[in-house]
C-alpha positions in Angstrom: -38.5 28.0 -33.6 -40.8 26.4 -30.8 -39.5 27.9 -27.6 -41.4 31.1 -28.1 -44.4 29.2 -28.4 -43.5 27.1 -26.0 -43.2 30.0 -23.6 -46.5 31.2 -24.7 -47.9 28.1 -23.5 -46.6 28.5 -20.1 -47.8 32.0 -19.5 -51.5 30.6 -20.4 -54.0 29.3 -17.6 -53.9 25.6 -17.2 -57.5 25.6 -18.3 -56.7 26.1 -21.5 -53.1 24.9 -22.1 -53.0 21.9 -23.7 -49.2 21.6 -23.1 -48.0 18.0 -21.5 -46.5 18.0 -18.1 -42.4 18.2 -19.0 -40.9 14.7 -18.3 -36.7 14.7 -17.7 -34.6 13.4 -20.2 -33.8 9.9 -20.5 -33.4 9.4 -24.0 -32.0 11.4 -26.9 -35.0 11.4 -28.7 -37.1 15.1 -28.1 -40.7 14.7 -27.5 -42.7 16.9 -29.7 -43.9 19.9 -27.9 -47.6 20.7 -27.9 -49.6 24.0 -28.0 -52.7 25.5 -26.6 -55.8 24.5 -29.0 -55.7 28.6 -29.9 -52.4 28.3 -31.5 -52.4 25.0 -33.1 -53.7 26.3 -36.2 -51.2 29.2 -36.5 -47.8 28.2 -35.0 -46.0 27.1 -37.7 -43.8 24.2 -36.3 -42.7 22.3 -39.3 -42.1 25.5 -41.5 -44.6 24.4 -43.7 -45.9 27.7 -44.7 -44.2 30.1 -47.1 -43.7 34.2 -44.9 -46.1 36.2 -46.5 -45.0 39.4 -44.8 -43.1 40.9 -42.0 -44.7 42.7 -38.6 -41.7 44.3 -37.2 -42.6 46.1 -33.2 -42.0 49.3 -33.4 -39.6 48.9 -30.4 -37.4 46.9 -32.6 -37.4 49.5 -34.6 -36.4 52.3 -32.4 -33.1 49.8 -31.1 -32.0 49.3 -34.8 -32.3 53.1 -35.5 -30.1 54.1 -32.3 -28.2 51.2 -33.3 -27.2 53.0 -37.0 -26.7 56.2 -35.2 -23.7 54.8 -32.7 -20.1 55.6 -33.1 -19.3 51.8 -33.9 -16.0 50.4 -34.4 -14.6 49.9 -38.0 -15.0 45.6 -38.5 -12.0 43.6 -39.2 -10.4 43.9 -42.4 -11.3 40.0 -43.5 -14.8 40.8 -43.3 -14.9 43.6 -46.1 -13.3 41.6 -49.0 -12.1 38.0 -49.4 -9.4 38.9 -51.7 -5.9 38.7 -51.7 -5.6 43.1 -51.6 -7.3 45.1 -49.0 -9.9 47.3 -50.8 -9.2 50.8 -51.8 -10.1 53.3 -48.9 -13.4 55.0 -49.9 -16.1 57.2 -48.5 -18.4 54.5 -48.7 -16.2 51.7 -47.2 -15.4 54.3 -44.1 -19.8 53.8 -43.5 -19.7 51.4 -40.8 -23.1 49.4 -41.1 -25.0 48.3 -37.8 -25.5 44.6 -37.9 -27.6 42.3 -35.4 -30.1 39.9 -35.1 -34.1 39.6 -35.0 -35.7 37.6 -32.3 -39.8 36.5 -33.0 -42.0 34.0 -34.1 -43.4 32.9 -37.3 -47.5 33.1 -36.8 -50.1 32.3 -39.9 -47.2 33.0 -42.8 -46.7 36.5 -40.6 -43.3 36.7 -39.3 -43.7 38.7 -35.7 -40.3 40.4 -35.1 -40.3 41.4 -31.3 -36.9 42.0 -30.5 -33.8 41.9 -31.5 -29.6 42.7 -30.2 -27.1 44.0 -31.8 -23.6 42.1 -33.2 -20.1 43.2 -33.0 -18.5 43.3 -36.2 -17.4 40.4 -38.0 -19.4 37.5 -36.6 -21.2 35.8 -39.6 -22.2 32.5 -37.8 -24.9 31.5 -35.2 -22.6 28.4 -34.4 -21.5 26.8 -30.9 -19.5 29.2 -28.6 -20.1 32.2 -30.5 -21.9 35.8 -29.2 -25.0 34.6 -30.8 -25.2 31.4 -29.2 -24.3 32.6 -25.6 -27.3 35.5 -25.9 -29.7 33.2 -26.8 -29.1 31.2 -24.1 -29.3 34.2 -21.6 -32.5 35.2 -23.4 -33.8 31.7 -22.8 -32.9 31.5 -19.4 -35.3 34.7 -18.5 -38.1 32.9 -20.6 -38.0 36.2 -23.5 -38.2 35.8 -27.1 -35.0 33.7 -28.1 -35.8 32.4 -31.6 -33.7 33.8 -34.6 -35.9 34.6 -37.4 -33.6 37.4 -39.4 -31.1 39.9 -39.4 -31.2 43.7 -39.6 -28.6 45.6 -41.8 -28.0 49.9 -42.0 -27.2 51.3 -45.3 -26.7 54.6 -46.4 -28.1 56.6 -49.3 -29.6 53.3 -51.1 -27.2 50.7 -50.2 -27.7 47.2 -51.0 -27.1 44.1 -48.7 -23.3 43.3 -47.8 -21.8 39.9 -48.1 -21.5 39.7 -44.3 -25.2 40.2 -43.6 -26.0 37.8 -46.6 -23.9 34.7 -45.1 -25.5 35.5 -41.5 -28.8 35.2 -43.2 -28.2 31.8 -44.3 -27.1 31.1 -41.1 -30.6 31.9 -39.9 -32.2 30.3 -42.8 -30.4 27.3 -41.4 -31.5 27.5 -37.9 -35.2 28.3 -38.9 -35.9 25.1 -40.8 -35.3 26.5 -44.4 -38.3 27.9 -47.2 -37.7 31.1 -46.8 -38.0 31.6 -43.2 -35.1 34.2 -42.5 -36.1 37.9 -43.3 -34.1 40.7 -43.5 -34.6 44.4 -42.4 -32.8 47.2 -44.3 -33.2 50.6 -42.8 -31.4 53.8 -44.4 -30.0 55.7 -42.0 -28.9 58.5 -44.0 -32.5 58.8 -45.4 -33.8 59.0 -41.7 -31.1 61.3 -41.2 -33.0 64.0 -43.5 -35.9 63.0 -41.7 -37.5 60.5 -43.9 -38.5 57.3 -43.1 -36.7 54.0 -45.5 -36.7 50.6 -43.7 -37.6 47.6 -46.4 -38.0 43.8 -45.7 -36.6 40.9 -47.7 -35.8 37.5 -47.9 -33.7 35.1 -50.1 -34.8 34.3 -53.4 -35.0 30.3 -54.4 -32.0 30.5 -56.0 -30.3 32.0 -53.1 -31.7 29.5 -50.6 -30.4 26.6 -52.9 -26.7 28.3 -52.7 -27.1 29.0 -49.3 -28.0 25.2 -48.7 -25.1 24.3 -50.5 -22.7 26.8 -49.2 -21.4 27.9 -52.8 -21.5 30.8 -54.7 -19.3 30.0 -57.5 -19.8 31.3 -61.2 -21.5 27.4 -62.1 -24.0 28.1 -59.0 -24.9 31.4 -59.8 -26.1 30.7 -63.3 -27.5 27.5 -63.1 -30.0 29.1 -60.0 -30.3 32.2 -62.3 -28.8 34.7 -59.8 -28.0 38.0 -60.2 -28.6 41.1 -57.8 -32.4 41.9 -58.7 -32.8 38.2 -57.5 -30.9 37.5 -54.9 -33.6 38.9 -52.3 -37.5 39.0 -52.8 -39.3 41.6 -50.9 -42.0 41.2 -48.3 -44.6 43.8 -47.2 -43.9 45.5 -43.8 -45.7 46.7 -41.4 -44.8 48.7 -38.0 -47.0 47.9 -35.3 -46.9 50.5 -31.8 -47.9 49.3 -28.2 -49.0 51.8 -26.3 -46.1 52.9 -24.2 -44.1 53.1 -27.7 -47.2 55.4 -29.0 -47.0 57.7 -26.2 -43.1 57.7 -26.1 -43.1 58.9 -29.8 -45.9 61.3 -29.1 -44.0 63.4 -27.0 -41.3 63.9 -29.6 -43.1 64.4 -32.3 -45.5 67.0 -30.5 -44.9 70.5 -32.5 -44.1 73.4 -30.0 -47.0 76.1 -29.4 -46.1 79.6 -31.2 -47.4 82.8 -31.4 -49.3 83.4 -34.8 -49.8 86.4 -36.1 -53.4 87.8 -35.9 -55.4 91.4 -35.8 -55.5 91.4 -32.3 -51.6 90.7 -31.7 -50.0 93.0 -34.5 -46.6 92.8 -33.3 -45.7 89.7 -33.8 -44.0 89.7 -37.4 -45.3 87.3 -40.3 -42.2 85.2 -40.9 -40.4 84.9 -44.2 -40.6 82.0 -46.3 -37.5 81.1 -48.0 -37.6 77.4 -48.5 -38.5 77.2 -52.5 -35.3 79.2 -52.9 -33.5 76.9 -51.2 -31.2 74.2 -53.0 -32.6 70.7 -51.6 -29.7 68.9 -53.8 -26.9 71.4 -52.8 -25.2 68.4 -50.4 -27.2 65.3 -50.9 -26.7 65.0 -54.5 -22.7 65.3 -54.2 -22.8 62.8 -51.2 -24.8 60.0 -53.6 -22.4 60.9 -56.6 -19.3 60.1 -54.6 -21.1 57.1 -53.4 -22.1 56.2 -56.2 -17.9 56.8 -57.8 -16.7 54.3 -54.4 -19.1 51.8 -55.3 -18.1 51.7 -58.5 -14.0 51.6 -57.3 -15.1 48.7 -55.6 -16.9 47.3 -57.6 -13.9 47.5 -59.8 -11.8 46.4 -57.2 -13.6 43.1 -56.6 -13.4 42.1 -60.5 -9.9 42.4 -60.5 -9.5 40.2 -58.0 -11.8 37.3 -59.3 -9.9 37.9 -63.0 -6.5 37.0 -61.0 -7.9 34.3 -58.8 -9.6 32.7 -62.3 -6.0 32.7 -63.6 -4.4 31.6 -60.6 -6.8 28.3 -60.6 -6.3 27.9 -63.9 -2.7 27.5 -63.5 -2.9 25.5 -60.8 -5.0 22.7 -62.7 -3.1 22.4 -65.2 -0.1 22.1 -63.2 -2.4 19.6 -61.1 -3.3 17.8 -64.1 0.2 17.2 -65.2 1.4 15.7 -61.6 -2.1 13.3 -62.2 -0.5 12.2 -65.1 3.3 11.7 -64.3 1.5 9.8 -61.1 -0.2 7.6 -63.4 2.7 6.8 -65.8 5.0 6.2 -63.0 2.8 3.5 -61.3 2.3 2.0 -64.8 6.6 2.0 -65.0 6.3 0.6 -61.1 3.7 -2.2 -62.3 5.9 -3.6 -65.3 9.1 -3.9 -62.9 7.6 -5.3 -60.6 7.7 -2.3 -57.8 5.6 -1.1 -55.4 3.2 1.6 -56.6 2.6 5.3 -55.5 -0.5 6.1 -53.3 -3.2 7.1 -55.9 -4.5 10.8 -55.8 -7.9 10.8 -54.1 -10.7 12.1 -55.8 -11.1 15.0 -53.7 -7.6 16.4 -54.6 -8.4 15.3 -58.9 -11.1 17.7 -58.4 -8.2 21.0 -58.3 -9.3 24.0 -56.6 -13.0 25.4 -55.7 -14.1 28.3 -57.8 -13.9 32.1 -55.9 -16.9 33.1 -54.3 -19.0 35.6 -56.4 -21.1 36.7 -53.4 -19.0 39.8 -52.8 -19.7 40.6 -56.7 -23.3 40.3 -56.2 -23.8 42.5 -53.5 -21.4 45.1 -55.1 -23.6 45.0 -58.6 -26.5 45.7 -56.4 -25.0 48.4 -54.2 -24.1 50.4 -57.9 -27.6 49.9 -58.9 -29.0 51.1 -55.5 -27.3 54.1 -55.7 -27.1 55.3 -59.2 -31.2 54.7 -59.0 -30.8 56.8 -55.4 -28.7 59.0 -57.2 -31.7 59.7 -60.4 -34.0 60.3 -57.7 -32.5 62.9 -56.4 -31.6 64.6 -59.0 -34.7 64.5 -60.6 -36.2 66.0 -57.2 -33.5 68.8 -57.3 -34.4 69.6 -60.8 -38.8 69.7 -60.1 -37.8 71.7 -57.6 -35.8 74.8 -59.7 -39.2 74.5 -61.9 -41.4 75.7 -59.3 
């Protein structure tokens, strides 16, 4: 995460740069980079500091909610379950979520989000020879923000995080030097859609960021670290900031158009009618978070049935390992007394049986439920002030 400050440095006077002159590589070992004296005290280079809360540019902003509103292409089919069934086709699996990645720096426990680009579906890795990787080093060629410090996900109606976005966040999390560093940005387009405004900020809870670092979510993981869906991401306060151009770009849309109001001197123009507290506010939205609310449950469902078969399945398969332990065991202790050469004895990788199935998926399905079903509440509970009035 130093090449944005790095670039910082460059675009300061020499006056007061305190950055060395750059020496050519002769040795594998990186020389520390230095910083003007201004940003020594805020750049944090050895992610000491915990991310207090999230600045996100307003441009950024506007690119992730064009992004939500794209026709995108439905994602590969191995990147909506890890089972050994393809889900059930729902409503809410038909949503296809915008995914990409944030691009800023890390100043004062504030984490600066200045840009960002979008992802094609499926890609759940920042590693060598991948889309990620090849951007960034476009980005760093033109000397523009190129360090990943999160992700950016599109729900609908209240959604919760997807098991995608959560394993490309610990992919950041790895690349930014751990504690925390790695936000992510959820913003609701269908909220938007009805023209308000839901974007929320989060990062992994310590439990997460411990299964992260050890790349396993098994059931053993999962309770030892105390993880469940409430915990799986803390949130961090957000805040929009507007450069100028971006403030007079949005003034001209949001600048209401002049009318003609009805006064004494101008009786002819009628008053208009009011109709709006007979209106039904609930009359689509409330049906489109209940059959949300029904897929996410189908899934949810879905994904339990498929853990319950893969528990059995590895439960066969160690006791069936078990048994060919022991016949491998007896048979070199026949071998021994007869003199015979002996079997090659089962490494302790392979005495370990199978790994556990992922509950990640499980996770992030409990939490979608919740989401909606509280989404669900609210708007019923508007719908129902509103026929009180």
């Amino acid at each position: 995460m130093t090449s944005m400050a790095a670039a910082l440095a460059a675009s300061l006077p020499a006056a007061i740069s305190r950055t060395a002159t750059p020496q050519p590589a002769t040795s594998s070992t990186q020389q520390p980079k230095q910083f003007p004296q201004r940003l020594e005290g805020v750049v944090d280079v050895e992610a000491a500091r915990d991310v207090e809360s999230v600045q996100l540019n307003s441009l950024v902003f506007l690119k992730m909610m064009k992004h939500s509103t794209d026709i995108l292409p439905p994602p590969p089919a191995n990147t909506l379950q890890q089972d050994r069934n393809a889900p059930p086709p729902t409503a809410l699996s038909s949503h296809t979520d915008c995914l990409g990645v944030l691009l800023g720096l890390d100043l004062d426990g504030v984490m600066e989000v200045e840009d960002s680009f979008a992802l094609p579906g499926g890609e759940t890795s920042l590693g060598a020879n991948s889309y990620s990787d090849r951007l960034l080093t476009h980005l760093r060629e033109v000397q523009t923000p190129d360090s990943p410090v999160g992700i950016y996900l599109s729900t609908h109606n209240g959604g919760f995080a997807t098991r995608v976005a959560i394993e490309l966040l610990s992919a950041v999390e790895k690349v930014s030097g751990g504690r925390g560093k790695a936000v992510l940005i959820v913003h609701d387009a269908s909220k938007s859609n009805g023209g308000d405004l839901s974007v929320k900020a989060f990062r992994l809870g310590e439990g997460a960021r411990a299964a992260a670092k050890l790349g396993k979510w098994d059931e053993k993981t999962l309770t030892e670290n105390g993880i469940t869906s409430s915990t799986l991401l803390s949130p961090l306060p957000l805040t929009l900031t507007s450069p100028s151009l971006i403030s007079a770009f949005l003034s001209t849309l949001t600048a209401p158009a002049e009318q003609a109001q009805p006064s004494l001197s101008s009786p002819s123009v009628p008053l208009p009618p009011s109709f709006a507290p007979l209106v039904n506010p609930t009359s689509t939205s409330l049906t489109n978070y209940l059959q949300n609310t029904l897929d996410s449950l189908t899934l949810h469902s879905h994904e339990a049935n498929n853990i319950a078969f893969l528990t059995r399945q590895i439960a066969r398969e160690k006791v069936r390992h078990e048994q060919n332990i022991k016949d491998r065991e007896e048979e070199n202790a026949r071998r021994r007394k007869q003199g015979l050469s002996e079997f090659p004895s089962i490494s302790a990788e392979l005495k370990n049986g199978t790994k556990e199935p992922s509950r990640l998926e499980m996770i992030c399905l409990g939490g979608t439920v919740e989401g909606l079903a509280k989404g669900m509440g609210a708007e019923a509970g508007k719908g129902l002030v509103r026929n009180y009035l």
